[in-house]
N, CA, C and O atoms as a GROMACS GRO file, in nm:
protein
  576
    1UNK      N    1   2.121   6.224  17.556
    1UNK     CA    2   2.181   6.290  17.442
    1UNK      C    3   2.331   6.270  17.447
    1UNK      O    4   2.390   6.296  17.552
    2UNK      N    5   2.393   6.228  17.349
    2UNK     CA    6   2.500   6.185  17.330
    2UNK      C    7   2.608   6.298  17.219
    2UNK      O    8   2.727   6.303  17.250
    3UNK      N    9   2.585   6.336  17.162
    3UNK     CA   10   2.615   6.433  17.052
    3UNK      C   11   2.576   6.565  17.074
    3UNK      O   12   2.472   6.579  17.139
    4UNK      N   13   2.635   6.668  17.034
    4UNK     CA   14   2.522   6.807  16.932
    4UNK      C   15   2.400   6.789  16.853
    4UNK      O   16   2.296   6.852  16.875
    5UNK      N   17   2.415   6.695  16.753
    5UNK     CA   18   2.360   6.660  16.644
    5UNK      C   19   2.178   6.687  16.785
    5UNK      O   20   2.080   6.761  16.791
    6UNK      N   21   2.236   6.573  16.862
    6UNK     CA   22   2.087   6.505  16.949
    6UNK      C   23   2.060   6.661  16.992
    6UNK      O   24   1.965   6.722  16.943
    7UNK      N   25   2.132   6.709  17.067
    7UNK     CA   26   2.096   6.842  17.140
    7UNK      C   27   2.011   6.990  17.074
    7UNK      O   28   1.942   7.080  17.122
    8UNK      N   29   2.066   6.952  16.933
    8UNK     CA   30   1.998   7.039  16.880
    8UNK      C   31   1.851   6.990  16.814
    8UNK      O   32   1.753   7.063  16.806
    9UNK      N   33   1.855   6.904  16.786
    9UNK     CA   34   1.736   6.805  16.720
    9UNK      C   35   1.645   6.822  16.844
    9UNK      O   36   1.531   6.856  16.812
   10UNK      N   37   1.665   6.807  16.979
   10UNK     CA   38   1.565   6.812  17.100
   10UNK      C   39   1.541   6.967  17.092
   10UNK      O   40   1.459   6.986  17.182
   11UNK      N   41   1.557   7.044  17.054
   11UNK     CA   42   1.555   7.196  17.094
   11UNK      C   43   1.613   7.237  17.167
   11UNK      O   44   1.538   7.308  17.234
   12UNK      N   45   1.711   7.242  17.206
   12UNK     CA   46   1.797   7.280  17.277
   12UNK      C   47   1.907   7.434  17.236
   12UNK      O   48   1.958   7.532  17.290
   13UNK      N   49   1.898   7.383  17.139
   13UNK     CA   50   2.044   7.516  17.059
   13UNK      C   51   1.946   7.635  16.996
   13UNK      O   52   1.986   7.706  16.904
   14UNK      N   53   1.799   7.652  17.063
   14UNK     CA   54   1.756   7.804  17.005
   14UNK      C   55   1.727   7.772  16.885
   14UNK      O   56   1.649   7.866  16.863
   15UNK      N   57   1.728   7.699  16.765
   15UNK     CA   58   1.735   7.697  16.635
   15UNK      C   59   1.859   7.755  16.538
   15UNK      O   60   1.955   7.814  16.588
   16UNK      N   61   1.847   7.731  16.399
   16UNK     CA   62   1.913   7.659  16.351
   16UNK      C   63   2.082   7.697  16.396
   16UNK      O   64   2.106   7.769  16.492
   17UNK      N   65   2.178   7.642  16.320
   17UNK     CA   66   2.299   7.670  16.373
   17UNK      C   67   2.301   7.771  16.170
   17UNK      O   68   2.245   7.750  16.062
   18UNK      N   69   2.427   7.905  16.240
   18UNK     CA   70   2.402   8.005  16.096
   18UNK      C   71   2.536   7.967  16.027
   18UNK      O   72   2.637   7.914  16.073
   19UNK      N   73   2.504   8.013  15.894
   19UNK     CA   74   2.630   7.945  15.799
   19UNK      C   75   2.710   8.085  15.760
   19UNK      O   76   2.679   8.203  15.774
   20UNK      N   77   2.788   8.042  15.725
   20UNK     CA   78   2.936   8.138  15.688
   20UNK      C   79   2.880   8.279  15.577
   20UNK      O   80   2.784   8.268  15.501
   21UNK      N   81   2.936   8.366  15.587
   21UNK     CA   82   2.826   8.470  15.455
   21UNK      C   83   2.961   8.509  15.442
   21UNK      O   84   3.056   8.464  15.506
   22UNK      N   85   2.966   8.617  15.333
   22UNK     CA   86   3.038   8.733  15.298
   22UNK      C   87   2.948   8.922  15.311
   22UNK      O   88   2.845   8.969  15.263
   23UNK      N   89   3.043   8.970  15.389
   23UNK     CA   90   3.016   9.069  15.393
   23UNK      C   91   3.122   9.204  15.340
   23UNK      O   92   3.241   9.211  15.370
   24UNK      N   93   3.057   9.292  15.266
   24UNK     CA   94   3.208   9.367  15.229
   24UNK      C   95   3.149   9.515  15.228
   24UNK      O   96   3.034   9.547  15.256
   25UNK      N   97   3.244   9.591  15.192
   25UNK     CA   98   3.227   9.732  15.161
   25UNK      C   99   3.368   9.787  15.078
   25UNK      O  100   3.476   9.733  15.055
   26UNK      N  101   3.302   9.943  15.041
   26UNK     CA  102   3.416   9.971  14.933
   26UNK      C  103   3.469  10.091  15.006
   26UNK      O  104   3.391  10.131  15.092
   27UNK      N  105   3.596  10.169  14.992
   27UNK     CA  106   3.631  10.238  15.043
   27UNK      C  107   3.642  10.436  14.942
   27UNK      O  108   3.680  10.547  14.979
   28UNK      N  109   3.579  10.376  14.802
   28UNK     CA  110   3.541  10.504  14.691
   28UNK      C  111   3.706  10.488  14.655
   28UNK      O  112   3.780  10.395  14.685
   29UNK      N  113   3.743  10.628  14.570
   29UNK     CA  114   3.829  10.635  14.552
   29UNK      C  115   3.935  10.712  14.634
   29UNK      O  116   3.895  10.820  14.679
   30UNK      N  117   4.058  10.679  14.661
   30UNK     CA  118   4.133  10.695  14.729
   30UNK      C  119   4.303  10.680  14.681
   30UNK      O  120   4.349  10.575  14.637
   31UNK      N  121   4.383  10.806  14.701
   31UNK     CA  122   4.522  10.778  14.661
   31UNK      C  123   4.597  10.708  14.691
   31UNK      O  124   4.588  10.649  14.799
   32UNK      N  125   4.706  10.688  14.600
   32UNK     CA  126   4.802  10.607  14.644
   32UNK      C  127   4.845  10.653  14.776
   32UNK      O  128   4.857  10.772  14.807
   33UNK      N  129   4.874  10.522  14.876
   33UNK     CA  130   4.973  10.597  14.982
   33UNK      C  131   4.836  10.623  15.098
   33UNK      O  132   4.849  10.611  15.220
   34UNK      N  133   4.719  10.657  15.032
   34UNK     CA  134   4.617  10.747  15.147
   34UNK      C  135   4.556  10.633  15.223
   34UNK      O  136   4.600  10.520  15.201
   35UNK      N  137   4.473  10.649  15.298
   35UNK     CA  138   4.376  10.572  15.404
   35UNK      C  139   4.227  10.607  15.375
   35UNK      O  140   4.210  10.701  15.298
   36UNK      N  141   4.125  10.550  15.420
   36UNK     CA  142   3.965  10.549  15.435
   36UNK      C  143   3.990  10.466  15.536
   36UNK      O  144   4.077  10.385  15.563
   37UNK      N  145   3.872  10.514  15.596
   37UNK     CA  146   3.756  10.426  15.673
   37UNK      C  147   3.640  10.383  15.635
   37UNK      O  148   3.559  10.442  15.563
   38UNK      N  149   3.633  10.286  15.680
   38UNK     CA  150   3.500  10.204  15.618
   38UNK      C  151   3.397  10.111  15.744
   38UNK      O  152   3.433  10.066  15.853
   39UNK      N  153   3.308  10.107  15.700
   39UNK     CA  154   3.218  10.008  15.787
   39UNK      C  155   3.140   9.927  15.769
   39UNK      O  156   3.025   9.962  15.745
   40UNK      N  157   3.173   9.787  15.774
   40UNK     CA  158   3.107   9.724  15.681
   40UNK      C  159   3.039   9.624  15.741
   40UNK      O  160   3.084   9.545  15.825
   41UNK      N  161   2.882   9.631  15.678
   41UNK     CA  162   2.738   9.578  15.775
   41UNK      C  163   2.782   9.445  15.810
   41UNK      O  164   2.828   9.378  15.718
   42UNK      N  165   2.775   9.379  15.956
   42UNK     CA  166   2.810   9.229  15.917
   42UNK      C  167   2.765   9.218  16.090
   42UNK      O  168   2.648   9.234  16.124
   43UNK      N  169   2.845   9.197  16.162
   43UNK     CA  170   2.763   9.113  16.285
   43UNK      C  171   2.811   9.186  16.429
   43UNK      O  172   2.910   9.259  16.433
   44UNK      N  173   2.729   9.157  16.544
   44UNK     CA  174   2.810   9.221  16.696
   44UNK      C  175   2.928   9.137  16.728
   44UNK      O  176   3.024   9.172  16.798
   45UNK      N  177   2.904   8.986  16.650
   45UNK     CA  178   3.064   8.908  16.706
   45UNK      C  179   3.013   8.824  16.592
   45UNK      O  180   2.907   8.813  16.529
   46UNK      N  181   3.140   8.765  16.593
   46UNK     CA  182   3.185   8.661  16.477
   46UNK      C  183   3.269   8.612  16.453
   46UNK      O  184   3.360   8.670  16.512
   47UNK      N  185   3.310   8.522  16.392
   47UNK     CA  186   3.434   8.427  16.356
   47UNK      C  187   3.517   8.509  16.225
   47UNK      O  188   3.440   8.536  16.132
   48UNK      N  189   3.622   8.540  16.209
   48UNK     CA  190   3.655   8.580  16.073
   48UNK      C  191   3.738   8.487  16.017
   48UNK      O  192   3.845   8.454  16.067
   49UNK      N  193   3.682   8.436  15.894
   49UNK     CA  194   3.773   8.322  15.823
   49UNK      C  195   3.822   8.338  15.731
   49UNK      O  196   3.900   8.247  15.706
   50UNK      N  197   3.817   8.447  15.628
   50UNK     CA  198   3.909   8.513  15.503
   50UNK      C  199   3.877   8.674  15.504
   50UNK      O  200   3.776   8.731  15.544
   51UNK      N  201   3.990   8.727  15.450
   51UNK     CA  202   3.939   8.886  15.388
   51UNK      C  203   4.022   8.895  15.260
   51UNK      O  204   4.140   8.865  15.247
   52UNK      N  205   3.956   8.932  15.188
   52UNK     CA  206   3.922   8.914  15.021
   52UNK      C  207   3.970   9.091  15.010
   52UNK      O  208   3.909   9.178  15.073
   53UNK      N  209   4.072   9.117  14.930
   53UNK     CA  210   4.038   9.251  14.905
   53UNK      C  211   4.091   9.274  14.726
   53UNK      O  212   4.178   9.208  14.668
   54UNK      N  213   4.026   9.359  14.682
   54UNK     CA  214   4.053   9.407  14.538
   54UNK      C  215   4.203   9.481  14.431
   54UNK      O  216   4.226   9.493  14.311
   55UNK      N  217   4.273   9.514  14.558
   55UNK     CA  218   4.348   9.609  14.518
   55UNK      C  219   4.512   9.529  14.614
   55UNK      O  220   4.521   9.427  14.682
   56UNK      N  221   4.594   9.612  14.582
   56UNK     CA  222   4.703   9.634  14.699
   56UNK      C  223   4.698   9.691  14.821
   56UNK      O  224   4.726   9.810  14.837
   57UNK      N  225   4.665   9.623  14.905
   57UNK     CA  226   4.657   9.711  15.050
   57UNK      C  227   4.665   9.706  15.171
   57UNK      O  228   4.634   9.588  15.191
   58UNK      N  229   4.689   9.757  15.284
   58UNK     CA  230   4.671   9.723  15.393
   58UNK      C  231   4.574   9.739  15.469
   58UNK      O  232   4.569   9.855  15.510
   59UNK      N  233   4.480   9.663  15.512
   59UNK     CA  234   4.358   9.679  15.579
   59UNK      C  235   4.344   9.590  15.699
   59UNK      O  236   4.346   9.467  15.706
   60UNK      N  237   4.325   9.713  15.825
   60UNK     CA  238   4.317   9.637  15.984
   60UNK      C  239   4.146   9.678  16.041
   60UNK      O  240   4.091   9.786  16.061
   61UNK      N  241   4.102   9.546  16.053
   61UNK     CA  242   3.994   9.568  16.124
   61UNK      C  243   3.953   9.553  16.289
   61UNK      O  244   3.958   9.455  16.363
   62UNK      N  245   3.915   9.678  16.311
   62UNK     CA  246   3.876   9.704  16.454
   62UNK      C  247   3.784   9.669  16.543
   62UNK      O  248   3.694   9.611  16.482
   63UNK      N  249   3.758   9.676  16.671
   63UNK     CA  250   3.658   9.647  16.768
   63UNK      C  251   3.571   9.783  16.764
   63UNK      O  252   3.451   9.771  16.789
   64UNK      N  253   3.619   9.908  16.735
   64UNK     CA  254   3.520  10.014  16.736
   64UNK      C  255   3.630  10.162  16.673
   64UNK      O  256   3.746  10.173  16.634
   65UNK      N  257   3.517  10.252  16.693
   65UNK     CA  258   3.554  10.326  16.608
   65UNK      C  259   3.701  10.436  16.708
   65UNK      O  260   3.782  10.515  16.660
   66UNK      N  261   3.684  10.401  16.824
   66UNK     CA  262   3.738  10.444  16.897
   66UNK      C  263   3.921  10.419  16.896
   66UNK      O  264   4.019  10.491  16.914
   67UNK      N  265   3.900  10.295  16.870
   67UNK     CA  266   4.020  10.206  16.851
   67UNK      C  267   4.139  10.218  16.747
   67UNK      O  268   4.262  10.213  16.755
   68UNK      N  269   4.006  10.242  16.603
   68UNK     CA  270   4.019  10.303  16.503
   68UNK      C  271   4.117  10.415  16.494
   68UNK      O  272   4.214  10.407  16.418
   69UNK      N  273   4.095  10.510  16.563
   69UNK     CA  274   4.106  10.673  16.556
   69UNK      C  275   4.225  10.635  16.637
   69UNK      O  276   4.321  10.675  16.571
   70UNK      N  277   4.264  10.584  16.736
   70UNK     CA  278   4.365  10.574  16.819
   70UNK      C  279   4.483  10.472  16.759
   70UNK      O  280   4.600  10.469  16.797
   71UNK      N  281   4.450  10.425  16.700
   71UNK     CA  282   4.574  10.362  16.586
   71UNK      C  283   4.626  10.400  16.461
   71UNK      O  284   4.722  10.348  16.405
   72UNK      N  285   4.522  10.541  16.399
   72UNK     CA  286   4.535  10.588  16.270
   72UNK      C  287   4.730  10.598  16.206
   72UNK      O  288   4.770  10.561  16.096
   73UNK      N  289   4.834  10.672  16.345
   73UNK     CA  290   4.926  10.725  16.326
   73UNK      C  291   5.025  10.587  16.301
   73UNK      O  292   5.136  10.620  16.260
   74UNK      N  293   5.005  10.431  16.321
   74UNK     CA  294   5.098  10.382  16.313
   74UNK      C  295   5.100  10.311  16.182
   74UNK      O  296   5.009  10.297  16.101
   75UNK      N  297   5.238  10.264  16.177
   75UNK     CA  298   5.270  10.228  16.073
   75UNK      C  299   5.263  10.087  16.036
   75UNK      O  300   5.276  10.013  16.133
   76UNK      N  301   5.242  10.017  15.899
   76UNK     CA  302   5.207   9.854  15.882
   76UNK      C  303   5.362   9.768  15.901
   76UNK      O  304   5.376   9.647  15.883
   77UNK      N  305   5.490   9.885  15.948
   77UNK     CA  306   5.571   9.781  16.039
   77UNK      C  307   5.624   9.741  16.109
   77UNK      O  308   5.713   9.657  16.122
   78UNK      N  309   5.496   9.885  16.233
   78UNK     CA  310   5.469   9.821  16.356
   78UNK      C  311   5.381   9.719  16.420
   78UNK      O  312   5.274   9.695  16.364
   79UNK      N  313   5.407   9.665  16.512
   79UNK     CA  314   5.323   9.554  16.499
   79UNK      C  315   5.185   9.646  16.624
   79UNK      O  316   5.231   9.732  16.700
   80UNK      N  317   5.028   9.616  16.631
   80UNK     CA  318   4.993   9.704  16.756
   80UNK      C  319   4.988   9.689  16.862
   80UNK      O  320   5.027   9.573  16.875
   81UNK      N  321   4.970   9.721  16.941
   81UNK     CA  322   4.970   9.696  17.067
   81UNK      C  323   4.890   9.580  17.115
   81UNK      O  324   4.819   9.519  17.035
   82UNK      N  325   4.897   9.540  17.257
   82UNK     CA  326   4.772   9.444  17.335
   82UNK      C  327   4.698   9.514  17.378
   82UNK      O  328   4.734   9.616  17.439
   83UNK      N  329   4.518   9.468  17.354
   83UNK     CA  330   4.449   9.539  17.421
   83UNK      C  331   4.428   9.649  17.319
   83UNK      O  332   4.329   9.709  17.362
   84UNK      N  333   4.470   9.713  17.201
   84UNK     CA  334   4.487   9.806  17.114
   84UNK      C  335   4.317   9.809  17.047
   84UNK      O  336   4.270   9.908  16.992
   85UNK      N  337   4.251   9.689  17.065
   85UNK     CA  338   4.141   9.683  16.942
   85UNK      C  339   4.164   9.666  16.843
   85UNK      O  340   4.062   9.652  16.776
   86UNK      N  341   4.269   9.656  16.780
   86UNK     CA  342   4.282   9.537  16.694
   86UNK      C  343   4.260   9.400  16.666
   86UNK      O  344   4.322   9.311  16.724
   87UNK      N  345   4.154   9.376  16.561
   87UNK     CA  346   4.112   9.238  16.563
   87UNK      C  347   4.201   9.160  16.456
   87UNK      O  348   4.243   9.047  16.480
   88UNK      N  349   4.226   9.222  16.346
   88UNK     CA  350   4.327   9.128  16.231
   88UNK      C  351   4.343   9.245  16.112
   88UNK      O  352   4.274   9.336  16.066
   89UNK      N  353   4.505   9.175  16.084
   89UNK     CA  354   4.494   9.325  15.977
   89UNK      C  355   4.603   9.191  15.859
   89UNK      O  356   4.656   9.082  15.883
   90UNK      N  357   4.591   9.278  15.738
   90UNK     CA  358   4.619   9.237  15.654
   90UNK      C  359   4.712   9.342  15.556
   90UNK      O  360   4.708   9.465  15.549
   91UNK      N  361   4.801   9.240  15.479
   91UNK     CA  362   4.910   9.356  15.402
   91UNK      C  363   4.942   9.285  15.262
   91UNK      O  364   4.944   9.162  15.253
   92UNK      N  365   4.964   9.357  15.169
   92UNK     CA  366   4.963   9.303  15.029
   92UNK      C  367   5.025   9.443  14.970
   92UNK      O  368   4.981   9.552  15.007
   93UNK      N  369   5.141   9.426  14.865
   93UNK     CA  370   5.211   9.550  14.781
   93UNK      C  371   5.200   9.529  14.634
   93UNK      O  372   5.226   9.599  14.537
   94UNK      N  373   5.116   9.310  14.664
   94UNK     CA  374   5.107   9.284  14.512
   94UNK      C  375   4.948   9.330  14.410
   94UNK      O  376   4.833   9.290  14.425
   95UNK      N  377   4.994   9.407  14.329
   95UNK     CA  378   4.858   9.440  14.260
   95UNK      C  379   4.740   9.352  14.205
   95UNK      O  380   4.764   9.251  14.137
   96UNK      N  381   4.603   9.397  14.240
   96UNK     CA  382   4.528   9.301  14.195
   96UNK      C  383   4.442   9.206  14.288
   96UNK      O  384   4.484   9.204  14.404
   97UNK      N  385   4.367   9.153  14.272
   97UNK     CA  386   4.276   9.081  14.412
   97UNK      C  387   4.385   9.001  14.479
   97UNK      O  388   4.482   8.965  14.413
   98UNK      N  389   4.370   8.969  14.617
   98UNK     CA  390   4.456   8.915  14.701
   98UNK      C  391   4.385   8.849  14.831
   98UNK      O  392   4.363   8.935  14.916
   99UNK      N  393   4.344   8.722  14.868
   99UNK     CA  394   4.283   8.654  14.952
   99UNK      C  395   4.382   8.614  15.052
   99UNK      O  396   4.497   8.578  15.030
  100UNK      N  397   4.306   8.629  15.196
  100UNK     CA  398   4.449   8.628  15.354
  100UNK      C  399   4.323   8.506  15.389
  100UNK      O  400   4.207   8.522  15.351
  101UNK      N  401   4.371   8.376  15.472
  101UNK     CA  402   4.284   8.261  15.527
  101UNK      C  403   4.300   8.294  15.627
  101UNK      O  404   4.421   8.311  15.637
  102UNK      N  405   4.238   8.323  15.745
  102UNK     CA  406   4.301   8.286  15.876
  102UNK      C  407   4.284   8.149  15.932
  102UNK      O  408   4.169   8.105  15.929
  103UNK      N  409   4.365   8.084  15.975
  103UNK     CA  410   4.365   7.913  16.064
  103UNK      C  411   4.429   7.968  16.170
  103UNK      O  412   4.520   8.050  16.167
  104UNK      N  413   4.365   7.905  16.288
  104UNK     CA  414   4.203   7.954  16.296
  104UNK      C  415   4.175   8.046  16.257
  104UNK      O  416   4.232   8.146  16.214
  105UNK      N  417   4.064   8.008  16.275
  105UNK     CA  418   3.979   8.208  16.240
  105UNK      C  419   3.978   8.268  16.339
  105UNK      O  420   4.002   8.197  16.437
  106UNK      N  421   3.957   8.397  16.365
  106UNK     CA  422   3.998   8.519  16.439
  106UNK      C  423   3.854   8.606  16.518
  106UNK      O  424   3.812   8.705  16.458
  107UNK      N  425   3.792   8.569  16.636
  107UNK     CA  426   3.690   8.613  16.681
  107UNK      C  427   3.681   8.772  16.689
  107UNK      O  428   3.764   8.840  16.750
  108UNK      N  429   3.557   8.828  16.612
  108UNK     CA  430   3.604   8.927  16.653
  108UNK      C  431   3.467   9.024  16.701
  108UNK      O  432   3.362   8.960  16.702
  109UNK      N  433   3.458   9.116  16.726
  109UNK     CA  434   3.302   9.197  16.785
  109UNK      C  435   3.311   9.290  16.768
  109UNK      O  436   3.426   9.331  16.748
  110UNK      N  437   3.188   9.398  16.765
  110UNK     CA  438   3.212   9.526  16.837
  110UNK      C  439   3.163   9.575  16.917
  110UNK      O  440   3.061   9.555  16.982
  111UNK      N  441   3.269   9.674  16.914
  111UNK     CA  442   3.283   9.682  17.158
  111UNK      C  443   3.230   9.803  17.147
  111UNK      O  444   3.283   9.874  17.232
  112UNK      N  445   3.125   9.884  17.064
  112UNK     CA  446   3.116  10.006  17.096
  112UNK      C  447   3.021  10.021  17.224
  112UNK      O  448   2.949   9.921  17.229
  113UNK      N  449   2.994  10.111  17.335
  113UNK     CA  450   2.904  10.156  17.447
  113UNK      C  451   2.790  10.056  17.414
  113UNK      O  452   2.781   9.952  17.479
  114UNK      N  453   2.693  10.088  17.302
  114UNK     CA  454   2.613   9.989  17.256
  114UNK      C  455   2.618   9.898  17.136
  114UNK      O  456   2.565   9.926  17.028
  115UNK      N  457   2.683   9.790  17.161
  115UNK     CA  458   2.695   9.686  17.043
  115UNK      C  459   2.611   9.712  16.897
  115UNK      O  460   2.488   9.725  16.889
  116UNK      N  461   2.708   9.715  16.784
  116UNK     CA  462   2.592   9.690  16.664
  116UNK      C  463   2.669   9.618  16.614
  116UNK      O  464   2.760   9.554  16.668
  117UNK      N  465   2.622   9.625  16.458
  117UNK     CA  466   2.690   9.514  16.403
  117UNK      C  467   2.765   9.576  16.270
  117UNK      O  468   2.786   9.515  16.166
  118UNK      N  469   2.786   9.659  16.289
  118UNK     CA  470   2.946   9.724  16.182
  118UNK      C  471   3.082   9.665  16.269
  118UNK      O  472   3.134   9.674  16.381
  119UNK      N  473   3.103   9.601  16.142
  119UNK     CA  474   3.238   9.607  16.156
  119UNK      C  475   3.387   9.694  16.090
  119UNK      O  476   3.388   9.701  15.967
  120UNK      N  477   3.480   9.744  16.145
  120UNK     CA  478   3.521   9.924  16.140
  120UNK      C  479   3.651   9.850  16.088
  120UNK      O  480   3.718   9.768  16.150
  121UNK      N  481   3.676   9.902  15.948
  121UNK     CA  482   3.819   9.902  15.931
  121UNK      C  483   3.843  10.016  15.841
  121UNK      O  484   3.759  10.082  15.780
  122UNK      N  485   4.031  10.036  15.840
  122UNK     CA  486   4.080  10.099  15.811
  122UNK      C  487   4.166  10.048  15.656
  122UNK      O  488   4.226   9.941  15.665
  123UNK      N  489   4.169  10.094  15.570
  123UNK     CA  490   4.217  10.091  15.426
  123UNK      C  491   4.337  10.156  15.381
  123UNK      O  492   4.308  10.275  15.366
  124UNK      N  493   4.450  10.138  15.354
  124UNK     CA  494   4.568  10.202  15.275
  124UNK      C  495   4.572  10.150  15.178
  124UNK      O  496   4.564  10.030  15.152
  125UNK      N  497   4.591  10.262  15.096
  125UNK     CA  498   4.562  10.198  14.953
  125UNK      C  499   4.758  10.168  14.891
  125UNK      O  500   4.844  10.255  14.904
  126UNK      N  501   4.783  10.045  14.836
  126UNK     CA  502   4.914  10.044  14.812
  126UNK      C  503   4.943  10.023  14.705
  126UNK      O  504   5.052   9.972  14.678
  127UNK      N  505   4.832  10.067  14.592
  127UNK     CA  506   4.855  10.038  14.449
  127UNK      C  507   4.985  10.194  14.427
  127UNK      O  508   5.033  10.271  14.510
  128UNK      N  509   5.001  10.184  14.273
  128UNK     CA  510   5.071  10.300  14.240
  128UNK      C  511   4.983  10.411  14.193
  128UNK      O  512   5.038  10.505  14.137
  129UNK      N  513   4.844  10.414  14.209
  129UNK     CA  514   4.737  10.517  14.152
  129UNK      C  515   4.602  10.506  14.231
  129UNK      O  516   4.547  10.418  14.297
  130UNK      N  517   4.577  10.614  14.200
  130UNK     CA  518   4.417  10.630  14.315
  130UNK      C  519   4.367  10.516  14.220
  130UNK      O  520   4.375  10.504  14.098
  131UNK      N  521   4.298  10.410  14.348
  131UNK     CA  522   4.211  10.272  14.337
  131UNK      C  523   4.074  10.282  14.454
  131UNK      O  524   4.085  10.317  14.571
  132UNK      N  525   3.959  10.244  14.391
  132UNK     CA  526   3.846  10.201  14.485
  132UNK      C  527   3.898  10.074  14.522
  132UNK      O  528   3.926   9.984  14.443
  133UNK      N  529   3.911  10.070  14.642
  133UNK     CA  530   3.923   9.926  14.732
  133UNK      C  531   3.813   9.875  14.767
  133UNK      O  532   3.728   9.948  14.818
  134UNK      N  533   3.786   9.718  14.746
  134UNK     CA  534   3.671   9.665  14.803
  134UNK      C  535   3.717   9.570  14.859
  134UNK      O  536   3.788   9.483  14.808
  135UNK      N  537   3.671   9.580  15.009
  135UNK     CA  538   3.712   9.439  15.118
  135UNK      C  539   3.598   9.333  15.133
  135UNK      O  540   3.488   9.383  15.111
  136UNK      N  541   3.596   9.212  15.162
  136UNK     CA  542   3.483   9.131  15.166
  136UNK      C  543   3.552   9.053  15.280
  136UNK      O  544   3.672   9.029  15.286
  137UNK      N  545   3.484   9.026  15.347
  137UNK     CA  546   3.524   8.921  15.456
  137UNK      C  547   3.403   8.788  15.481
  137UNK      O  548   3.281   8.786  15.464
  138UNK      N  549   3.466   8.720  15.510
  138UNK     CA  550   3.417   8.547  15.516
  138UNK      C  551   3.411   8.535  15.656
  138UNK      O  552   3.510   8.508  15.724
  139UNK      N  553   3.272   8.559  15.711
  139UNK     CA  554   3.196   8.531  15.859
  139UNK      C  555   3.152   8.452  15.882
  139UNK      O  556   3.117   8.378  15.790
  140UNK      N  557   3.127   8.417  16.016
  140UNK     CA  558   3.060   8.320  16.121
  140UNK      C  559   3.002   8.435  16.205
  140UNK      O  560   3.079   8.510  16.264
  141UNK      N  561   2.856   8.456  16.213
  141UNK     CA  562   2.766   8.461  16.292
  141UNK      C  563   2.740   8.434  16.417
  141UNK      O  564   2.646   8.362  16.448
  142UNK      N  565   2.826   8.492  16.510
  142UNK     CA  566   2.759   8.481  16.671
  142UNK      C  567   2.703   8.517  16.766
  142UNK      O  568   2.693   8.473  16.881
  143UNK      N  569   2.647   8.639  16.691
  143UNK     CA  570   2.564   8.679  16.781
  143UNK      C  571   2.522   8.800  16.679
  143UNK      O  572   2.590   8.857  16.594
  144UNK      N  573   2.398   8.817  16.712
  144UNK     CA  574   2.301   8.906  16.573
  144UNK      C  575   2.331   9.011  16.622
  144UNK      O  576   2.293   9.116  16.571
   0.00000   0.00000   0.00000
């Protein structure tokens, strides 16, 4: 075997290799200025390659909910810590849908006691009026 291509064709790679999805969630309505939490169904690890969101906002997604709660107090211009559980966060003041690429993309999991597959972020809403925020993110599948 010379390639992937061969390795997987022999059985080797478990079956098939999984393709990119979108996964999202909404955060209801929420004030200007305020925060939600959200959790949105998607994988125990994964590649993250865009986050898509609806509104003006800042939205950082976490390794768990723990991480979450322990970063609530800072601000989008601090940067967080290492080791913080922070996986990638995103910032926008311009109104209206707003797409972030990451190159590369940004591995990310969750680390809770027992792995599932929510992935935990946090929402500020930065329009000038209470807005439902909806985040969607562009995955890679690595582990169910």
């Amino acid at each position: 075997m010379s390639n992937l291509s061969d390795f997987i064709a022999a059985g080797g790679g478990g079956g098939s290799i999984p393709s990119r999805t979108t996964v999202s969630a909404s955060t209801g309505a929420i004030a200007a200025g305020s925060s939600a939490n959200i959790a949105i169904s998607g994988y125990k690890c994964y590649v993250l390659q865009k986050v898509e969101i609806s509104n003006a906002a800042w939205v950082t997604i976490y390794t768990d909910t723990s991480s979450r709660t322990a970063d609530a107090s800072r601000s989008s211009s601090t940067d967080p810590s290492p080791g913080s559980g922070v996986i990638a966060e995103v910032l926008t003041t311009t109104s209206g849908n707003s797409t972030f690429i990451f190159s590369p993309g940004v591995i990310g999991w969750n680390n809770e006691a027992t792995p599932e597959t929510n992935i935990y972020a946090k929402v500020v809403n930065n329009e000038s009026a209470t807005s439902n925020i909806t985040v969607t993110l562009t995955v890679l599948q690595l582990e169910s």
